[in-house]
VOFI-421652 format. One record per residue: x, y, z of N, C-alpha, C in turn; residue in one letter. Coordinates in steps of 0.2 Angstrom, whole numbers, plus 5000, padded with zeros to 4 digits. Layout:
VOFI-421652
n_x,n_y,n_z,ca_x,ca_y,ca_z,c_x,c_y,c_z,residu
X,Y,Z,X,Y,Z,X,Y,Z,a $
...
end
This chain:
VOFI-421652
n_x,n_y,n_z,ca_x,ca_y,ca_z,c_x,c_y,c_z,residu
5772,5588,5444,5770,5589,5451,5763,5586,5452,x $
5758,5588,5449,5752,5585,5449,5752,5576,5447,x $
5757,5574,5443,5758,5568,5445,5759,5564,5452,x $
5765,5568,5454,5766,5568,5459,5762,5565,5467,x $
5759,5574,5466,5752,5573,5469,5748,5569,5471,x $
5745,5566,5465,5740,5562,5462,5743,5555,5466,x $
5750,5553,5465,5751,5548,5467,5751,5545,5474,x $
5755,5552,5477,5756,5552,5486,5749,5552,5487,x $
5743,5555,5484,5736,5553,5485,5732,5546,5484,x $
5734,5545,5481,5734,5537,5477,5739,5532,5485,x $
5743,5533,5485,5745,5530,5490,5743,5532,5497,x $
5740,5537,5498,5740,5541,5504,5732,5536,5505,x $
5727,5536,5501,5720,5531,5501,5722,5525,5504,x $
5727,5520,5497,5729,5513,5498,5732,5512,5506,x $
5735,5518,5508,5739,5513,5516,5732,5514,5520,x $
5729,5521,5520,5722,5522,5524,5720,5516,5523,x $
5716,5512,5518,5714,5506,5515,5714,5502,5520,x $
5721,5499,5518,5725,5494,5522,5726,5496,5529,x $
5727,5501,5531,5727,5501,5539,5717,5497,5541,x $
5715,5502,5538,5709,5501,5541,5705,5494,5541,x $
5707,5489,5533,5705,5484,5535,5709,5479,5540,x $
5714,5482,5542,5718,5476,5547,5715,5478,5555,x $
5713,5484,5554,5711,5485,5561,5703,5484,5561,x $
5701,5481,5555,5692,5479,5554,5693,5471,5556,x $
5696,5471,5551,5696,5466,5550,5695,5458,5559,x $
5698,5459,5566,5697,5458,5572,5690,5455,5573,x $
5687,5466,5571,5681,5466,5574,5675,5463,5570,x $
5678,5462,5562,5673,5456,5558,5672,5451,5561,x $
5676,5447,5562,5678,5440,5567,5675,5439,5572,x $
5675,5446,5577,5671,5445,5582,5664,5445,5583,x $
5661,5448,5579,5655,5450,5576,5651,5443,5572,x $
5654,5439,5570,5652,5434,5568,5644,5430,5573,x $
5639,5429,5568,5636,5423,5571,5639,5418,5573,x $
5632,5414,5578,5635,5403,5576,5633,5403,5569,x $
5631,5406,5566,5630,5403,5558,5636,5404,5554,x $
5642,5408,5557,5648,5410,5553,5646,5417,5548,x $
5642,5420,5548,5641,5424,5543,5642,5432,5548,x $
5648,5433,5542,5649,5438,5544,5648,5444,5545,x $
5641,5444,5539,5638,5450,5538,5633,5451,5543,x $
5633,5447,5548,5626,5446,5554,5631,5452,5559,x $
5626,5457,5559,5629,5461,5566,5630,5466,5564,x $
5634,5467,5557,5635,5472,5554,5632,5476,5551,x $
5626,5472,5543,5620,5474,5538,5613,5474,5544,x $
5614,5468,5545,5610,5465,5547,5608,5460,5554,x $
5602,5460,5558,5601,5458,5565,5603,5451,5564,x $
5604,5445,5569,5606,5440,5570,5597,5437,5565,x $
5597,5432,5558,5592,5431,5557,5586,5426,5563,x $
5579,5427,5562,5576,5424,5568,5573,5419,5564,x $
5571,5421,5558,5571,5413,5553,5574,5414,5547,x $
5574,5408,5544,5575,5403,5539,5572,5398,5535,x $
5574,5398,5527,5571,5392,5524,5574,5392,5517,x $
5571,5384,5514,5577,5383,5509,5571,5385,5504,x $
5573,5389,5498,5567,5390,5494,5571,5385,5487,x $
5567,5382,5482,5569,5376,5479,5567,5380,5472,x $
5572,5384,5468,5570,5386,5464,5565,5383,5456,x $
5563,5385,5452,5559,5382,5446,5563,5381,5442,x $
5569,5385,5442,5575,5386,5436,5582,5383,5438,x $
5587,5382,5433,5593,5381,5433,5596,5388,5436,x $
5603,5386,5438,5609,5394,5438,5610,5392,5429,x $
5609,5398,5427,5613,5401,5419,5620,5398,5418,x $
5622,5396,5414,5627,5395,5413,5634,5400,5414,x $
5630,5406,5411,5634,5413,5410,5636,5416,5416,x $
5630,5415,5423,5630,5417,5429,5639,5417,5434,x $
5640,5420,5435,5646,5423,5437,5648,5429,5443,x $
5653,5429,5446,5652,5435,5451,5651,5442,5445,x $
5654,5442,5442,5653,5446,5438,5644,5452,5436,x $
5641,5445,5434,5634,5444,5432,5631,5448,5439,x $
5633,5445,5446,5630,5445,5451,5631,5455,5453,x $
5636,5453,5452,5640,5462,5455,5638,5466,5448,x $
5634,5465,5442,5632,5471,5438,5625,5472,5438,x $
5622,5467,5442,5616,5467,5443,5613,5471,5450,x $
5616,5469,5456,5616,5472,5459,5619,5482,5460,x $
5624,5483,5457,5625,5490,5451,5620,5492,5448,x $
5615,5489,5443,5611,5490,5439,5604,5494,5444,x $
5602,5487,5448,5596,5491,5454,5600,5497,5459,x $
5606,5498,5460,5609,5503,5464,5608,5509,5461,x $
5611,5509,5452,5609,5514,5452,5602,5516,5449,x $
5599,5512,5447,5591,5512,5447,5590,5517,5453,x $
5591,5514,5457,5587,5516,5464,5591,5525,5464,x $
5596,5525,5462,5596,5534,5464,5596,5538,5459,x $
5591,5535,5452,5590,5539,5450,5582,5541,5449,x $
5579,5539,5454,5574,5540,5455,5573,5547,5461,x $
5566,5548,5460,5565,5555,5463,5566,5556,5469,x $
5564,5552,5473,5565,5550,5480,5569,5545,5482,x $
5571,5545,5489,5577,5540,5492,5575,5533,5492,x $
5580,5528,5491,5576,5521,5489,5574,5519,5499,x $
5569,5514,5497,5567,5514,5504,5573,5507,5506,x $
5578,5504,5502,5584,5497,5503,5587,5499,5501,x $
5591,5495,5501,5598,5494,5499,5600,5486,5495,x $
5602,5485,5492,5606,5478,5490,5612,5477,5488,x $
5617,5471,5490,5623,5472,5490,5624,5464,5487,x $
5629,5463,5485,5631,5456,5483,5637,5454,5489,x $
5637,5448,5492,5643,5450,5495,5646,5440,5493,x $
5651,5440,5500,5655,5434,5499,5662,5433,5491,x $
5664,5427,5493,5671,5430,5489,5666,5429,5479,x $
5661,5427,5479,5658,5426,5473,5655,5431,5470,x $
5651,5433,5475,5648,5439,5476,5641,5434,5477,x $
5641,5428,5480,5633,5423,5479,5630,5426,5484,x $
5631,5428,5489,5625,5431,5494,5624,5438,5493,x $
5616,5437,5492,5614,5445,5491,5610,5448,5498,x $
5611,5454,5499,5609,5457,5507,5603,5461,5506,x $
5599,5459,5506,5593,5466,5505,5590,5469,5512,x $
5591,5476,5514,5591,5478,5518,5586,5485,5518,x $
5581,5486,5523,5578,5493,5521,5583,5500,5526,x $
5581,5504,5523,5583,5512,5526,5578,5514,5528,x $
5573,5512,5528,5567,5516,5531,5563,5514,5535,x $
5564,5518,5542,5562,5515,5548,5553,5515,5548,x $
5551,5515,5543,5542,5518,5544,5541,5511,5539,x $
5546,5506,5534,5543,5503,5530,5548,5496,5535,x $
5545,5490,5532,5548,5484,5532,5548,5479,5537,x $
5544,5483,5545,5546,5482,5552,5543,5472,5553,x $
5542,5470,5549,5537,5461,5549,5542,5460,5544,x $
5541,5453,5546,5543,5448,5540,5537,5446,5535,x $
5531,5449,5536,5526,5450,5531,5527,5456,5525,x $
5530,5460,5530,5532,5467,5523,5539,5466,5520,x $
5543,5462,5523,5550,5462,5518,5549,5456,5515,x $
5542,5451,5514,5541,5447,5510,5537,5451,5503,x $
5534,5454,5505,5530,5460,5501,5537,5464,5498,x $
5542,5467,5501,5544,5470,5497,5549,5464,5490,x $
5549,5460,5493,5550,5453,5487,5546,5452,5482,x $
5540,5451,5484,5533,5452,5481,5534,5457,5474,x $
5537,5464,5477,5538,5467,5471,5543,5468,5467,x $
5548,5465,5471,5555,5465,5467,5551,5461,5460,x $
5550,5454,5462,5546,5449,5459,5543,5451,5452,x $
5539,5456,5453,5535,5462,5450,5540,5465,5444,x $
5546,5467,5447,5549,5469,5441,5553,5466,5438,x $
5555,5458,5440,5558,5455,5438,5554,5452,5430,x $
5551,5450,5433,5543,5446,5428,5546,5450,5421,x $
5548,5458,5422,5548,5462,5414,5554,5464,5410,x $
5558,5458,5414,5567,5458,5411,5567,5453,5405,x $
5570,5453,5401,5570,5449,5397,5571,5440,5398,x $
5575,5440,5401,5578,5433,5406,5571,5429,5407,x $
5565,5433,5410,5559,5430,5412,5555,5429,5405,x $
5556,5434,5403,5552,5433,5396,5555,5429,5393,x $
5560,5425,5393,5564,5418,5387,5558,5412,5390,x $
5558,5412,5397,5556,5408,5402,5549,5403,5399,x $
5549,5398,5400,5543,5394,5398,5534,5397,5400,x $
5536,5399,5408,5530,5403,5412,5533,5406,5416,x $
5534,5413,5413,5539,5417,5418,5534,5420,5423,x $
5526,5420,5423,5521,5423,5425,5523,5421,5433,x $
5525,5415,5434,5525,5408,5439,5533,5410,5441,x $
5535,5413,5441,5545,5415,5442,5542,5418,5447,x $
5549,5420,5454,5549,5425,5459,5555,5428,5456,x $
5557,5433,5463,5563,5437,5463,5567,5430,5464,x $
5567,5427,5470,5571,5420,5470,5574,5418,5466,x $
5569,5414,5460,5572,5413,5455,5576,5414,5449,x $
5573,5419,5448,5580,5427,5448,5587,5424,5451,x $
5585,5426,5455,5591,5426,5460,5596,5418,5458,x $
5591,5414,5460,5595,5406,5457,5597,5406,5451,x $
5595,5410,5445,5597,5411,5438,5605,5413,5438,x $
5607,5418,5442,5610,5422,5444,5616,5418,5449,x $
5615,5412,5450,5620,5409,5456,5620,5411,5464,x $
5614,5415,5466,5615,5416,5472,5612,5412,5477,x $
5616,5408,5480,5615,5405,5485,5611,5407,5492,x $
5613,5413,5496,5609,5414,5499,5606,5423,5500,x $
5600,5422,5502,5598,5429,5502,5595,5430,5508,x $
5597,5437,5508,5597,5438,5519,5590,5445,5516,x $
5585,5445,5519,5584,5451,5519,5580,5455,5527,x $
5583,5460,5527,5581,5461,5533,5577,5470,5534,x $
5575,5471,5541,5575,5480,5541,5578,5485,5542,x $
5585,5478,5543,5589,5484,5545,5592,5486,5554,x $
5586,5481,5557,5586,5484,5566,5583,5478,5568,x $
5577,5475,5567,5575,5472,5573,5575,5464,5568,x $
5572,5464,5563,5569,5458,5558,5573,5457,5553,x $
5576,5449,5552,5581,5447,5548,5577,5441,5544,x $
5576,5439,5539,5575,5433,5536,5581,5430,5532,x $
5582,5424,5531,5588,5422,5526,5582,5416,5521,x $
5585,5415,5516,5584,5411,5511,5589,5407,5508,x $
5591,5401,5509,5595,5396,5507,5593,5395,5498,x $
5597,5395,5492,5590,5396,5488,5595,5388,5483,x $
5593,5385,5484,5594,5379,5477,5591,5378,5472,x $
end
């Protein structure tokens, strides 16, 4: 019986699922930028700028959706097990998972594109003391970016969440 159960629940999730992305699914579409980016409207405000940042480093060999989705896992749960609530969020998205979202939750930090560069600034900070930067020739001279292009992500949106969006094309 509890098989049973389990299963009409198991199905009972899966058509909710599927109902829900068929009837999401429209309002994705419509929501779309001119840039095509679908995540515009829905993480994040329409971005007000832009730019190519030209990494130091290669993508890894190793780098894969995989790689991109256990890393962004890794800082999620970083972040909740810390004492307090994280002030972002980060998501990998796209069929690859090459676009990462960094988005803040906290209306009192991030409101400039001077503070969600700062908050880069620090990701940066704790990149520098992964091992990945330490193979690195002058990891001192690495950003989060190029992290990020180690990793295969092409592009990085970060925004406040309300009013301020930046993107990053990363090569």
């Amino acid at each position: 019986m509890g098989f049973i159960r389990s299963r009409l629940g198991l199905a009972f999730w899966s058509g909710l699922a599927a109902a829900l992305w068929l009837v999401a699914s429209p309002v994705a579409a419509q929501t779309e930028g001119s840039s095509g980016d679908r995540h515009q409207g829905y993480y994040y405000p329409a971005p007000q700028s832009a730019e190519t940042y030209v990494a130091r480093v290669a993508t890894s060999p190793q780098a894969d959706r995989r790689t991109r989705i256990a890393f962004v896992t890794g800082i999620t749960a970083q972040n909740a097990q810390a004492a307090y609530a994280p002030s972002y969020h980060i998501f990998a998205k796209g069929t690859e998972g090459e676009k990462f979202i960094i988005v803040s939750v906290d209306r009192t930090k991030y409101q400039t594109l001077y503070q969600l560069r700062a908050l880069l600034a620090a990701m940066t900070a704790l990149a520098r003391n992964t091992p990945v930067f330490q193979e690195q020739a002058v990891p001192e001279s690495l950003t989060f970016l190029d992290l990020c292009k180690m990793m295969g992500v092409k592009l990085l949106t970060i925004s406040n969440g309300d009013s301020v969006a930046h993107q990053f094309t990363i090569e």
